[in-house]
PASE-276318 format. One record per residue (C-alpha): residue number from 0; x, y, z. Coordinates in pm, 1 decimal. Last residue first. Layout:
+-----+----------+----------+----------+
! pos !        X !        Y !        Z !
+-----+----------+----------+----------+
! NUM !        X !        Y !        Z !
...
+-----+----------+----------+----------+
end
This chain:
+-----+----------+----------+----------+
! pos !        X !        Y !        Z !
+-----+----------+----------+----------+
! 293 !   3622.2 !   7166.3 !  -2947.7 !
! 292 !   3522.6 !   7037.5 !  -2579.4 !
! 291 !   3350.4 !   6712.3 !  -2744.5 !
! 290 !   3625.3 !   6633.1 !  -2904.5 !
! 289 !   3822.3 !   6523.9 !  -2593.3 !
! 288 !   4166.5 !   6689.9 !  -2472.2 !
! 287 !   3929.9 !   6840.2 !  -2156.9 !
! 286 !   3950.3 !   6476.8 !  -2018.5 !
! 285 !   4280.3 !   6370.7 !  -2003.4 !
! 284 !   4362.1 !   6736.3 !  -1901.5 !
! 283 !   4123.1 !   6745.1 !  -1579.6 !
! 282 !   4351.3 !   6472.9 !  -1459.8 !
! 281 !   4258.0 !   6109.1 !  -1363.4 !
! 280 !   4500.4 !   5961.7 !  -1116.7 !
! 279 !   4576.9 !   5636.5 !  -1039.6 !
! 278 !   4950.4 !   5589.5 !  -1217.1 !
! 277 !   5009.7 !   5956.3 !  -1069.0 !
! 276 !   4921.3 !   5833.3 !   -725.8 !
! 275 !   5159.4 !   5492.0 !   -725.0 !
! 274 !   5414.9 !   5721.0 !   -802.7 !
! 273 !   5568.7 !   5735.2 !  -1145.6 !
! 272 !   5959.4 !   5780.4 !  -1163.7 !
! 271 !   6104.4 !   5853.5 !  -1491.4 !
! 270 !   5883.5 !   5993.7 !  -1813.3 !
! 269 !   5636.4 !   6236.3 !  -1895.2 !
! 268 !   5591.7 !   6085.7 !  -2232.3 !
! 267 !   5445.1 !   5772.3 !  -2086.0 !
! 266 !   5263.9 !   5986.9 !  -1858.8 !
! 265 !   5071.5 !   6183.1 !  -2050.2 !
! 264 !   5033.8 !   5870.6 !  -2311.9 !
! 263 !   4866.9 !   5702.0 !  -1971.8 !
! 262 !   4621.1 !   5934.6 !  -1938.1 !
! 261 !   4531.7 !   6009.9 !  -2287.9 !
! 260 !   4463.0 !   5635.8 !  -2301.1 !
! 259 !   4281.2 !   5653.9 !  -1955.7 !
! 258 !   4028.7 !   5920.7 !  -2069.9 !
! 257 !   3949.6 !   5760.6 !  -2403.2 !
! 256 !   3860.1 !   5459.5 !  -2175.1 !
! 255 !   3694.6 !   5686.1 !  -1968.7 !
! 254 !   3492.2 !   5844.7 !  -2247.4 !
! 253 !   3352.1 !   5508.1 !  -2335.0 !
! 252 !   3250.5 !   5394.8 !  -2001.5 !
! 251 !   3038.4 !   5720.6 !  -1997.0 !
! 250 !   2904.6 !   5655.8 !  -2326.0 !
! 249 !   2785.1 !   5330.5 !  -2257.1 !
! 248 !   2592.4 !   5463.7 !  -1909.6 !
! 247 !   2385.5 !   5732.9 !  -2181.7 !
! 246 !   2426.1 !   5620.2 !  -2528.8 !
! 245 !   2446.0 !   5943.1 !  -2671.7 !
! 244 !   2385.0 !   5868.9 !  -3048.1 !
! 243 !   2384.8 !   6252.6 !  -3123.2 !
! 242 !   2514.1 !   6512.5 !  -2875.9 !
! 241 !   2353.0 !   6721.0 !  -2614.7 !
! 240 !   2436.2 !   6478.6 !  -2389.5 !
! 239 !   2768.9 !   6499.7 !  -2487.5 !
! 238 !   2778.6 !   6846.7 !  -2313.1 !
! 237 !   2644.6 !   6782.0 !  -2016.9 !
! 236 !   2804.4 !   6487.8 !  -1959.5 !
! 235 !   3162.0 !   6687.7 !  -2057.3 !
! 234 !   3079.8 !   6959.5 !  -1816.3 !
! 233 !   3051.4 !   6688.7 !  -1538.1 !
! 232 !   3391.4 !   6547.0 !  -1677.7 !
! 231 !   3563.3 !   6883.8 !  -1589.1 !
! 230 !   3437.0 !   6916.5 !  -1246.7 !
! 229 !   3578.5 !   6555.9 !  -1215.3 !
! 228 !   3872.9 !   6652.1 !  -1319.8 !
! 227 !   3915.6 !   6928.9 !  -1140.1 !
! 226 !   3861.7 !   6776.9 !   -805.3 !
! 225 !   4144.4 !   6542.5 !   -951.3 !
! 224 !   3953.9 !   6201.4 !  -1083.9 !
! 223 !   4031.8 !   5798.8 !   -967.7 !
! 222 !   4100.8 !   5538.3 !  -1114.2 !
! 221 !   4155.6 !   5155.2 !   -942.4 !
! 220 !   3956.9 !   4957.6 !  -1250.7 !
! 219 !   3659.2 !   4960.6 !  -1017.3 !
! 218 !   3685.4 !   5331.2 !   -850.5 !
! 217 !   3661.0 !   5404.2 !  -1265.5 !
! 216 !   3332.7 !   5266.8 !  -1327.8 !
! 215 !   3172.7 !   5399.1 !   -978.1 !
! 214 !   3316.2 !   5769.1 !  -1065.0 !
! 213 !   3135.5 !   5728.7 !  -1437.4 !
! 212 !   2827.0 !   5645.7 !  -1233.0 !
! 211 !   2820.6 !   5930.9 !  -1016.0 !
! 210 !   2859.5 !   6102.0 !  -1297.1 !
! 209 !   2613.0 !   5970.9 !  -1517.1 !
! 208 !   2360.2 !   5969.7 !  -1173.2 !
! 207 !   2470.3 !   6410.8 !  -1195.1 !
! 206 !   2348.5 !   6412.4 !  -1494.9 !
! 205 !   2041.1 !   6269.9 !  -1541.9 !
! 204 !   2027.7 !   5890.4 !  -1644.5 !
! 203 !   1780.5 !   5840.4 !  -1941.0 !
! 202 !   1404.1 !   5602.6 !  -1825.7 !
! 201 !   1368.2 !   5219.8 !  -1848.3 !
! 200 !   1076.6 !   5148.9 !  -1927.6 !
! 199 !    916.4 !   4816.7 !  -1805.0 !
! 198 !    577.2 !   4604.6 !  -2000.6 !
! 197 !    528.2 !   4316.9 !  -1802.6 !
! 196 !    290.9 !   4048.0 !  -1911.4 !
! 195 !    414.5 !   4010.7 !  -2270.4 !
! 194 !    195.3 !   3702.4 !  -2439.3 !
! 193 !    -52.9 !   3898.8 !  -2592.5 !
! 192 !    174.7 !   4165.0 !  -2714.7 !
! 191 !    368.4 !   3878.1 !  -2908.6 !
! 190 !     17.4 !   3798.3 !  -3090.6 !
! 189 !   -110.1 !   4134.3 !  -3168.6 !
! 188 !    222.7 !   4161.5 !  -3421.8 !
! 187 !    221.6 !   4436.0 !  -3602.2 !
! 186 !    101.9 !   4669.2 !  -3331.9 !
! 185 !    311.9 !   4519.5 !  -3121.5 !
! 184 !    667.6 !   4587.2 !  -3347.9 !
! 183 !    518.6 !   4961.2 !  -3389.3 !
! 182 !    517.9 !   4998.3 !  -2980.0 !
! 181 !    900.2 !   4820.6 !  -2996.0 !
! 180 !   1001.8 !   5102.2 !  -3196.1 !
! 179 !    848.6 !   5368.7 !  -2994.7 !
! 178 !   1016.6 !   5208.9 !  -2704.5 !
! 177 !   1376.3 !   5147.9 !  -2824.1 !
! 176 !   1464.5 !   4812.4 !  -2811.0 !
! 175 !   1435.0 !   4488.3 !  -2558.6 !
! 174 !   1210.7 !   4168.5 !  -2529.3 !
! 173 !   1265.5 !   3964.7 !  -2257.1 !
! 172 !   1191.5 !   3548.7 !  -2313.7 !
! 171 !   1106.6 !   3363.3 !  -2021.5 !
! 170 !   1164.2 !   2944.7 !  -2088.0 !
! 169 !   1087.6 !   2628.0 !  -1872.2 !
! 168 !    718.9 !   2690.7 !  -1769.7 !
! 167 !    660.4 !   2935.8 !  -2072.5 !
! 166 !    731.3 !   2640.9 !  -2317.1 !
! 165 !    379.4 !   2609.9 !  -2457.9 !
! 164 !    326.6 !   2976.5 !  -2500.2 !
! 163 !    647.0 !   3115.9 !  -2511.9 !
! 162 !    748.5 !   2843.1 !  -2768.7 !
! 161 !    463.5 !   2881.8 !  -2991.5 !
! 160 !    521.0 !   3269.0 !  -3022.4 !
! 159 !    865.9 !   3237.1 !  -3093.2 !
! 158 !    842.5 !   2957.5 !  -3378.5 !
! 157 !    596.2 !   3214.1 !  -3526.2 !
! 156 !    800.1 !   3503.2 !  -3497.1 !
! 155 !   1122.4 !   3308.9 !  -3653.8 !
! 154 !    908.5 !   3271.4 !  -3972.1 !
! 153 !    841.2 !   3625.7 !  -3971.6 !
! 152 !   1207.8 !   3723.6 !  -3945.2 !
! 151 !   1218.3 !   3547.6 !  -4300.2 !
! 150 !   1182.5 !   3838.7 !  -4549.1 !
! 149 !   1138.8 !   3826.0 !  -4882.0 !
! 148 !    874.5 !   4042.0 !  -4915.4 !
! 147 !   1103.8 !   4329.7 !  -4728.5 !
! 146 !    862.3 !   4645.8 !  -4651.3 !
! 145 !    705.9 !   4422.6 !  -4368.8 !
! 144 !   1072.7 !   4385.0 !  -4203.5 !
! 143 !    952.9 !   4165.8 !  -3850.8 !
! 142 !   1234.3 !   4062.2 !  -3659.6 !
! 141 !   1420.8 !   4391.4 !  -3639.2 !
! 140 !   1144.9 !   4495.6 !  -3341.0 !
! 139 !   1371.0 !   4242.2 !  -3142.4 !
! 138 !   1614.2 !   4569.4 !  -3071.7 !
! 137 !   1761.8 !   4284.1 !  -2813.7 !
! 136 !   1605.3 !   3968.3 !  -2742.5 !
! 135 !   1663.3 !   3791.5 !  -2401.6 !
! 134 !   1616.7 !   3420.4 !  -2374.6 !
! 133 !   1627.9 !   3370.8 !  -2025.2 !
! 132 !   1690.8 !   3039.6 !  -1828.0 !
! 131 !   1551.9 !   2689.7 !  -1826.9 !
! 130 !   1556.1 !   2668.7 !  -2249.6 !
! 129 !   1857.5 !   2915.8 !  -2374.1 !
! 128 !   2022.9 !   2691.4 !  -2576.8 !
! 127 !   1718.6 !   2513.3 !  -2685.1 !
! 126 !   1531.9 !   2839.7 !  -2837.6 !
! 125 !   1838.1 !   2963.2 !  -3011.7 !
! 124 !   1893.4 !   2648.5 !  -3222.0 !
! 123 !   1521.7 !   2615.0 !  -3280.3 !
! 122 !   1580.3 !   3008.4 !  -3427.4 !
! 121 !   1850.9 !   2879.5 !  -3694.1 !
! 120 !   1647.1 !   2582.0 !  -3772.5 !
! 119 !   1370.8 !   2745.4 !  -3886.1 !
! 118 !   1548.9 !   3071.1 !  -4010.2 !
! 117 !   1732.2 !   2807.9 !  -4270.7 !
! 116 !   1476.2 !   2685.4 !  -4499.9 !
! 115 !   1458.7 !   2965.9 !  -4770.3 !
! 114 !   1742.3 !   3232.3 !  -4731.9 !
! 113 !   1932.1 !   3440.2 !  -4537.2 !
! 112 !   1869.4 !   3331.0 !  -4214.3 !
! 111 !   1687.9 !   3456.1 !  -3879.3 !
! 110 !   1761.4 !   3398.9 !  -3549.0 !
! 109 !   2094.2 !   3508.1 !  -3460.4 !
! 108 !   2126.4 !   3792.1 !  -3723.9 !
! 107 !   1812.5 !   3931.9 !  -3533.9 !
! 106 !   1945.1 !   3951.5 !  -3230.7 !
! 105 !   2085.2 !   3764.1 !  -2917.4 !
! 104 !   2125.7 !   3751.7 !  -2530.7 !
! 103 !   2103.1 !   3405.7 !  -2382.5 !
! 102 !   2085.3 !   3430.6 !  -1991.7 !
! 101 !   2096.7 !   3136.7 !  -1737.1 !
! 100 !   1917.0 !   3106.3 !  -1477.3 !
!  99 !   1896.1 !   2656.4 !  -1487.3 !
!  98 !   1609.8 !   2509.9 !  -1419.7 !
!  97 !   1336.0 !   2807.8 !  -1444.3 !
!  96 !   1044.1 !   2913.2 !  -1217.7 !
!  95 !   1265.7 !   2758.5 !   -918.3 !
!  94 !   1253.4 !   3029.0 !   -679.6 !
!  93 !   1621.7 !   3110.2 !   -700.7 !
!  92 !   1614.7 !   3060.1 !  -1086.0 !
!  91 !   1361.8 !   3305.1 !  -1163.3 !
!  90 !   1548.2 !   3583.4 !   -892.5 !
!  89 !   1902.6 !   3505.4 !  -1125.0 !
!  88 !   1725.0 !   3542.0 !  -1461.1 !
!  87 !   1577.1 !   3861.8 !  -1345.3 !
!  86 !   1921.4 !   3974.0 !  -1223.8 !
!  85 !   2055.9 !   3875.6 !  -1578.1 !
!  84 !   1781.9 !   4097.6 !  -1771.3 !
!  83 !   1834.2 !   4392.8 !  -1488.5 !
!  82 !   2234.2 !   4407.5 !  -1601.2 !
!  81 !   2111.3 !   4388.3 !  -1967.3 !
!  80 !   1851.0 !   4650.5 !  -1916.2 !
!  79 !   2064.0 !   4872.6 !  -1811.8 !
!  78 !   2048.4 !   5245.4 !  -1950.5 !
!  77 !   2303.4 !   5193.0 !  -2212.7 !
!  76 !   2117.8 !   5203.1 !  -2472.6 !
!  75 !   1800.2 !   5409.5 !  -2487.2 !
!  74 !   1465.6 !   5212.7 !  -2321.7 !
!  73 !   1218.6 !   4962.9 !  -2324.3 !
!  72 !   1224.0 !   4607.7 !  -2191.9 !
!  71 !    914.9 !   4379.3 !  -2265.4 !
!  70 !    893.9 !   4056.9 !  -2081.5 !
!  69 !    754.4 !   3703.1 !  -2019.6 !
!  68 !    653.8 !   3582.1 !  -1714.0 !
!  67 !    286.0 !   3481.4 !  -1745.6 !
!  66 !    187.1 !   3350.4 !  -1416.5 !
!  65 !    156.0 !   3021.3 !  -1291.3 !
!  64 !   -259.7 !   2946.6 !  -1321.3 !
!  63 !   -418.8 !   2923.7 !   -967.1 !
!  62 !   -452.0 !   2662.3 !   -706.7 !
!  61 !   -415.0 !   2698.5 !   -382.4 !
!  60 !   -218.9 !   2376.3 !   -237.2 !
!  59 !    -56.0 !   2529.7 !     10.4 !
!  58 !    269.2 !   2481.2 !   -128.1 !
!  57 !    175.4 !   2635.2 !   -448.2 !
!  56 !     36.2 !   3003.7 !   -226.6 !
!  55 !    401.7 !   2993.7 !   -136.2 !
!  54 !    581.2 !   2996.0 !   -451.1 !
!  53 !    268.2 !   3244.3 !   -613.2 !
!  52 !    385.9 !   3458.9 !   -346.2 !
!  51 !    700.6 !   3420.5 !   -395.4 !
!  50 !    665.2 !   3492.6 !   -770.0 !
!  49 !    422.6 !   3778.6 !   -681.0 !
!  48 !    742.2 !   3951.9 !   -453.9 !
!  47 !    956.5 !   3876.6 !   -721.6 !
!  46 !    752.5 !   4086.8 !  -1002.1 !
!  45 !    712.0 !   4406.9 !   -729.7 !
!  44 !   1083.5 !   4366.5 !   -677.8 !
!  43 !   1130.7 !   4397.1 !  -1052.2 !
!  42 !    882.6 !   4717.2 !  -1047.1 !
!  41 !   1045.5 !   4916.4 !   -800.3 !
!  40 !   1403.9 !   4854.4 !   -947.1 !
!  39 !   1295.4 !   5007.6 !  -1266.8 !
!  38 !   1078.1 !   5236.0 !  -1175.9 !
!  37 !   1381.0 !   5371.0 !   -934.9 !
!  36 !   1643.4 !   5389.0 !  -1230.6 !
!  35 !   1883.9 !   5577.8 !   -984.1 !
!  34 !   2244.4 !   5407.6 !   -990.8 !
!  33 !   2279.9 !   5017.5 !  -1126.5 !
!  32 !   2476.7 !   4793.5 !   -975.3 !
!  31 !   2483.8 !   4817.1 !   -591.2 !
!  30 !   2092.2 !   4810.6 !   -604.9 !
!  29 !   2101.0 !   4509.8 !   -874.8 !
!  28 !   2311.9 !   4358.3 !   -602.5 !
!  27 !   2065.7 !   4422.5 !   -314.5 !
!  26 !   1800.6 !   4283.0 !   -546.6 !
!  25 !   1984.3 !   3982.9 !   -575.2 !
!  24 !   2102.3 !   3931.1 !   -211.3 !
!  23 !   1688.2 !   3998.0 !   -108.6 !
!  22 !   1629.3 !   3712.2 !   -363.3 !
!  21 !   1794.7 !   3473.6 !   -138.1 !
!  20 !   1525.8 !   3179.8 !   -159.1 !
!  19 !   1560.7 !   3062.9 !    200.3 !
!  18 !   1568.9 !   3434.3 !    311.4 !
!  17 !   1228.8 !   3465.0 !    124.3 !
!  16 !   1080.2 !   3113.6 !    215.5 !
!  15 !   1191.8 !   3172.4 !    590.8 !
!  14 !   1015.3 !   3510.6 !    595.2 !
!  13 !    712.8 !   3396.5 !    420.1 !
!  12 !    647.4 !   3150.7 !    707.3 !
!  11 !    366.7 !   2902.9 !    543.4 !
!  10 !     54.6 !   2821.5 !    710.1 !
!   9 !   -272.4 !   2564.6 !    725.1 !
!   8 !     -5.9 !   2283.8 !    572.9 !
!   7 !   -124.2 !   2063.8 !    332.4 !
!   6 !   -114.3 !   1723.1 !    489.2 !
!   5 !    149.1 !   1429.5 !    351.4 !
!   4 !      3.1 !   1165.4 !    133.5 !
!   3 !    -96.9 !    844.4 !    266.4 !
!   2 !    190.4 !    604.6 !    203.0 !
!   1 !    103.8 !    367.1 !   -102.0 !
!   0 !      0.0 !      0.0 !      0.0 !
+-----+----------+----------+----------+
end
Protein backbone atom coordinates (compact mmCIF):
# COMPACT_ATOMS: atom_id res chain seq x y z
CA UNK A 1 0.00 0.00 0.00
CA UNK A 2 1.04 3.67 -1.02
CA UNK A 3 1.90 6.05 2.03
CA UNK A 4 -0.97 8.44 2.66
CA UNK A 5 0.03 11.65 1.33
CA UNK A 6 1.49 14.30 3.51
CA UNK A 7 -1.14 17.23 4.89
CA UNK A 8 -1.24 20.64 3.32
CA UNK A 9 -0.06 22.84 5.73
CA UNK A 10 -2.72 25.65 7.25
CA UNK A 11 0.55 28.21 7.10
CA UNK A 12 3.67 29.03 5.43
CA UNK A 13 6.47 31.51 7.07
CA UNK A 14 7.13 33.97 4.20
CA UNK A 15 10.15 35.11 5.95
CA UNK A 16 11.92 31.72 5.91
CA UNK A 17 10.80 31.14 2.16
CA UNK A 18 12.29 34.65 1.24
CA UNK A 19 15.69 34.34 3.11
CA UNK A 20 15.61 30.63 2.00
CA UNK A 21 15.26 31.80 -1.59
CA UNK A 22 17.95 34.74 -1.38
CA UNK A 23 16.29 37.12 -3.63
CA UNK A 24 16.88 39.98 -1.09
CA UNK A 25 21.02 39.31 -2.11
CA UNK A 26 19.84 39.83 -5.75
CA UNK A 27 18.01 42.83 -5.47
CA UNK A 28 20.66 44.23 -3.14
CA UNK A 29 23.12 43.58 -6.02
CA UNK A 30 21.01 45.10 -8.75
CA UNK A 31 20.92 48.11 -6.05
CA UNK A 32 24.84 48.17 -5.91
CA UNK A 33 24.77 47.94 -9.75
CA UNK A 34 22.80 50.17 -11.27
CA UNK A 35 22.44 54.08 -9.91
CA UNK A 36 18.84 55.78 -9.84
CA UNK A 37 16.43 53.89 -12.31
CA UNK A 38 13.81 53.71 -9.35
CA UNK A 39 10.78 52.36 -11.76
CA UNK A 40 12.95 50.08 -12.67
CA UNK A 41 14.04 48.54 -9.47
CA UNK A 42 10.45 49.16 -8.00
CA UNK A 43 8.83 47.17 -10.47
CA UNK A 44 11.31 43.97 -10.52
CA UNK A 45 10.83 43.66 -6.78
CA UNK A 46 7.12 44.07 -7.30
CA UNK A 47 7.52 40.87 -10.02
CA UNK A 48 9.56 38.77 -7.22
CA UNK A 49 7.42 39.52 -4.54
CA UNK A 50 4.23 37.79 -6.81
CA UNK A 51 6.65 34.93 -7.70
CA UNK A 52 7.01 34.20 -3.95
CA UNK A 53 3.86 34.59 -3.46
CA UNK A 54 2.68 32.44 -6.13
CA UNK A 55 5.81 29.96 -4.51
CA UNK A 56 4.02 29.94 -1.36
CA UNK A 57 0.36 30.04 -2.27
CA UNK A 58 1.75 26.35 -4.48
CA UNK A 59 2.69 24.81 -1.28
CA UNK A 60 -0.56 25.30 0.10
CA UNK A 61 -2.19 23.76 -2.37
CA UNK A 62 -4.15 26.98 -3.82
CA UNK A 63 -4.52 26.62 -7.07
CA UNK A 64 -4.19 29.24 -9.67
CA UNK A 65 -2.60 29.47 -13.21
CA UNK A 66 1.56 30.21 -12.91
CA UNK A 67 1.87 33.50 -14.17
CA UNK A 68 2.86 34.81 -17.46
CA UNK A 69 6.54 35.82 -17.14
CA UNK A 70 7.54 37.03 -20.20
CA UNK A 71 8.94 40.57 -20.82
CA UNK A 72 9.15 43.79 -22.65
CA UNK A 73 12.24 46.08 -21.92
CA UNK A 74 12.19 49.63 -23.24
CA UNK A 75 14.66 52.13 -23.22
CA UNK A 76 18.00 54.10 -24.87
CA UNK A 77 21.18 52.03 -24.73
CA UNK A 78 23.03 51.93 -22.13
CA UNK A 79 20.48 52.45 -19.51
CA UNK A 80 20.64 48.73 -18.12
CA UNK A 81 18.51 46.50 -19.16
CA UNK A 82 21.11 43.88 -19.67
CA UNK A 83 22.34 44.07 -16.01
CA UNK A 84 18.34 43.93 -14.89
CA UNK A 85 17.82 40.98 -17.71
CA UNK A 86 20.56 38.76 -15.78
CA UNK A 87 19.21 39.74 -12.24
CA UNK A 88 15.77 38.62 -13.45
CA UNK A 89 17.25 35.42 -14.61
CA UNK A 90 19.03 35.05 -11.25
CA UNK A 91 15.48 35.83 -8.93
CA UNK A 92 13.62 33.05 -11.63
CA UNK A 93 16.15 30.60 -10.86
CA UNK A 94 16.22 31.10 -7.01
CA UNK A 95 12.53 30.29 -6.80
CA UNK A 96 12.66 27.58 -9.18
CA UNK A 97 10.44 29.13 -12.18
CA UNK A 98 13.36 28.08 -14.44
CA UNK A 99 16.10 25.10 -14.20
CA UNK A 100 18.96 26.56 -14.87
CA UNK A 101 19.17 31.06 -14.77
CA UNK A 102 20.97 31.37 -17.37
CA UNK A 103 20.85 34.31 -19.92
CA UNK A 104 21.03 34.06 -23.83
CA UNK A 105 21.26 37.52 -25.31
CA UNK A 106 20.85 37.64 -29.17
CA UNK A 107 19.45 39.51 -32.31
CA UNK A 108 18.12 39.32 -35.34
CA UNK A 109 21.26 37.92 -37.24
CA UNK A 110 20.94 35.08 -34.60
CA UNK A 111 17.61 33.99 -35.49
CA UNK A 112 16.88 34.56 -38.79
CA UNK A 113 18.69 33.31 -42.14
CA UNK A 114 19.32 34.40 -45.37
CA UNK A 115 17.42 32.32 -47.32
CA UNK A 116 14.59 29.66 -47.70
CA UNK A 117 14.76 26.85 -45.00
CA UNK A 118 17.32 28.08 -42.71
CA UNK A 119 15.49 30.71 -40.10
CA UNK A 120 13.71 27.45 -38.86
CA UNK A 121 16.47 25.82 -37.72
CA UNK A 122 18.51 28.80 -36.94
CA UNK A 123 15.80 30.08 -34.27
CA UNK A 124 15.22 26.15 -32.80
CA UNK A 125 18.93 26.48 -32.22
CA UNK A 126 18.38 29.63 -30.12
CA UNK A 127 15.32 28.40 -28.38
CA UNK A 128 17.19 25.13 -26.85
CA UNK A 129 20.23 26.91 -25.77
CA UNK A 130 18.58 29.16 -23.74
CA UNK A 131 15.56 26.69 -22.50
CA UNK A 132 15.52 26.90 -18.27
CA UNK A 133 16.91 30.40 -18.28
CA UNK A 134 16.28 33.71 -20.25
CA UNK A 135 16.17 34.20 -23.75
CA UNK A 136 16.63 37.92 -24.02
CA UNK A 137 16.05 39.68 -27.43
CA UNK A 138 17.62 42.84 -28.14
CA UNK A 139 16.14 45.69 -30.72
CA UNK A 140 13.71 42.42 -31.42
CA UNK A 141 11.45 44.96 -33.41
CA UNK A 142 14.21 43.91 -36.39
CA UNK A 143 12.34 40.62 -36.60
CA UNK A 144 9.53 41.66 -38.51
CA UNK A 145 10.73 43.85 -42.04
CA UNK A 146 7.06 44.23 -43.69
CA UNK A 147 8.62 46.46 -46.51
CA UNK A 148 11.04 43.30 -47.29
CA UNK A 149 8.74 40.42 -49.15
CA UNK A 150 11.39 38.26 -48.82
CA UNK A 151 11.82 38.39 -45.49
CA UNK A 152 12.18 35.48 -43.00
CA UNK A 153 12.08 37.24 -39.45
CA UNK A 154 8.41 36.26 -39.72
CA UNK A 155 9.09 32.71 -39.72
CA UNK A 156 11.22 33.09 -36.54
CA UNK A 157 8.00 35.03 -34.97
CA UNK A 158 5.96 32.14 -35.26
CA UNK A 159 8.42 29.57 -33.78
CA UNK A 160 8.66 32.37 -30.93
CA UNK A 161 5.21 32.69 -30.22
CA UNK A 162 4.64 28.82 -29.91
CA UNK A 163 7.49 28.43 -27.69
CA UNK A 164 6.47 31.16 -25.12
CA UNK A 165 3.27 29.77 -25.00
CA UNK A 166 3.79 26.10 -24.58
CA UNK A 167 7.31 26.41 -23.17
CA UNK A 168 6.60 29.36 -20.73
CA UNK A 169 7.19 26.91 -17.70
CA UNK A 170 10.88 26.28 -18.72
CA UNK A 171 11.64 29.45 -20.88
CA UNK A 172 11.07 33.63 -20.21
CA UNK A 173 11.92 35.49 -23.14
CA UNK A 174 12.65 39.65 -22.57
CA UNK A 175 12.11 41.69 -25.29
CA UNK A 176 14.35 44.88 -25.59
CA UNK A 177 14.64 48.12 -28.11
CA UNK A 178 13.76 51.48 -28.24
CA UNK A 179 10.17 52.09 -27.04
CA UNK A 180 8.49 53.69 -29.95
CA UNK A 181 10.02 51.02 -31.96
CA UNK A 182 9.00 48.21 -29.96
CA UNK A 183 5.18 49.98 -29.80
CA UNK A 184 5.19 49.61 -33.89
CA UNK A 185 6.68 45.87 -33.48
CA UNK A 186 3.12 45.20 -31.21
CA UNK A 187 1.02 46.69 -33.32
CA UNK A 188 2.22 44.36 -36.02
CA UNK A 189 2.23 41.62 -34.22
CA UNK A 190 -1.10 41.34 -31.69
CA UNK A 191 0.17 37.98 -30.91
CA UNK A 192 3.68 38.78 -29.09
CA UNK A 193 1.75 41.65 -27.15
CA UNK A 194 -0.53 38.99 -25.93
CA UNK A 195 1.95 37.02 -24.39
CA UNK A 196 4.14 40.11 -22.70
CA UNK A 197 2.91 40.48 -19.11
CA UNK A 198 5.28 43.17 -18.03
CA UNK A 199 5.77 46.05 -20.01
CA UNK A 200 9.16 48.17 -18.05
CA UNK A 201 10.77 51.49 -19.28
CA UNK A 202 13.68 52.20 -18.48
CA UNK A 203 14.04 56.03 -18.26
CA UNK A 204 17.80 58.40 -19.41
CA UNK A 205 20.28 58.90 -16.45
CA UNK A 206 20.41 62.70 -15.42
CA UNK A 207 23.49 64.12 -14.95
CA UNK A 208 24.70 64.11 -11.95
CA UNK A 209 23.60 59.70 -11.73
CA UNK A 210 26.13 59.71 -15.17
CA UNK A 211 28.59 61.02 -12.97
CA UNK A 212 28.21 59.31 -10.16
CA UNK A 213 28.27 56.46 -12.33
CA UNK A 214 31.36 57.29 -14.37
CA UNK A 215 33.16 57.69 -10.65
CA UNK A 216 31.73 53.99 -9.78
CA UNK A 217 33.33 52.67 -13.28
CA UNK A 218 36.61 54.04 -12.65
CA UNK A 219 36.85 53.31 -8.51
CA UNK A 220 36.59 49.61 -10.17
CA UNK A 221 39.57 49.58 -12.51
CA UNK A 222 41.56 51.55 -9.42
CA UNK A 223 41.01 55.38 -11.14
CA UNK A 224 40.32 57.99 -9.68
CA UNK A 225 39.54 62.01 -10.84
CA UNK A 226 41.44 65.43 -9.51
CA UNK A 227 38.62 67.77 -8.05
CA UNK A 228 39.16 69.29 -11.40
CA UNK A 229 38.73 66.52 -13.20
CA UNK A 230 35.79 65.56 -12.15
CA UNK A 231 34.37 69.16 -12.47
CA UNK A 232 35.63 68.84 -15.89
CA UNK A 233 33.91 65.47 -16.78
CA UNK A 234 30.51 66.89 -15.38
CA UNK A 235 30.80 69.59 -18.16
CA UNK A 236 31.62 66.88 -20.57
CA UNK A 237 28.04 64.88 -19.60
CA UNK A 238 26.45 67.82 -20.17
CA UNK A 239 27.79 68.47 -23.13
CA UNK A 240 27.69 65.00 -24.87
CA UNK A 241 24.36 64.79 -23.90
CA UNK A 242 23.53 67.21 -26.15
CA UNK A 243 25.14 65.13 -28.76
CA UNK A 244 23.85 62.53 -31.23
CA UNK A 245 23.85 58.69 -30.48
CA UNK A 246 24.46 59.43 -26.72
CA UNK A 247 24.26 56.20 -25.29
CA UNK A 248 23.85 57.33 -21.82
CA UNK A 249 25.92 54.64 -19.10
CA UNK A 250 27.85 53.31 -22.57
CA UNK A 251 29.05 56.56 -23.26
CA UNK A 252 30.38 57.21 -19.97
CA UNK A 253 32.50 53.95 -20.02
CA UNK A 254 33.52 55.08 -23.35
CA UNK A 255 34.92 58.45 -22.47
CA UNK A 256 36.95 56.86 -19.69
CA UNK A 257 38.60 54.60 -21.75
CA UNK A 258 39.50 57.61 -24.03
CA UNK A 259 40.29 59.21 -20.70
CA UNK A 260 42.81 56.54 -19.56
CA UNK A 261 44.63 56.36 -23.01
CA UNK A 262 45.32 60.10 -22.88
CA UNK A 263 46.21 59.35 -19.38
CA UNK A 264 48.67 57.02 -19.72
CA UNK A 265 50.34 58.71 -23.12
CA UNK A 266 50.71 61.83 -20.50
CA UNK A 267 52.64 59.87 -18.59
CA UNK A 268 54.45 57.72 -20.86
CA UNK A 269 55.92 60.86 -22.32
CA UNK A 270 56.36 62.36 -18.95
CA UNK A 271 58.83 59.94 -18.13
CA UNK A 272 61.04 58.53 -14.91
CA UNK A 273 59.59 57.80 -11.64
CA UNK A 274 55.69 57.35 -11.46
CA UNK A 275 54.15 57.21 -8.03
CA UNK A 276 51.59 54.92 -7.25
CA UNK A 277 49.21 58.33 -7.26
CA UNK A 278 50.10 59.56 -10.69
CA UNK A 279 49.50 55.90 -12.17
CA UNK A 280 45.77 56.36 -10.40
CA UNK A 281 45.00 59.62 -11.17
CA UNK A 282 42.58 61.09 -13.63
CA UNK A 283 43.51 64.73 -14.60
CA UNK A 284 41.23 67.45 -15.80
CA UNK A 285 43.62 67.36 -19.01
CA UNK A 286 42.80 63.71 -20.03
CA UNK A 287 39.50 64.77 -20.19
CA UNK A 288 39.30 68.40 -21.57
CA UNK A 289 41.67 66.90 -24.72
CA UNK A 290 38.22 65.24 -25.93
CA UNK A 291 36.25 66.33 -29.04
CA UNK A 292 33.50 67.12 -27.44
CA UNK A 293 35.23 70.38 -25.79
CA UNK A 294 36.22 71.66 -29.48
Amino acid sequence: MSEPAAPVPESVDLDAERQGSGIDAVLDQLDTELVGLVPVKTRIREIASLLLIDRLRRKLELSAASPTLHMCFTGNPGTGKTTVAQRMADILHRLEYVRVGHVVSVTRDDLVGQYIGHTAPKTKEVIKKAMGGVLFIDEAYYLYRPENERDYGQESIEILLQVMENHRDDLVVILAGYKDRMDKFFQSNPGMRSRIAHHIDFPDYESQELLHIGKLMLAEQNYQFTSEAESVFAEYIERRRQQPHFANARSIRNALDRARFRQAGRLCQQGGQLSRQSLVTIEAQDIRSSRVFD
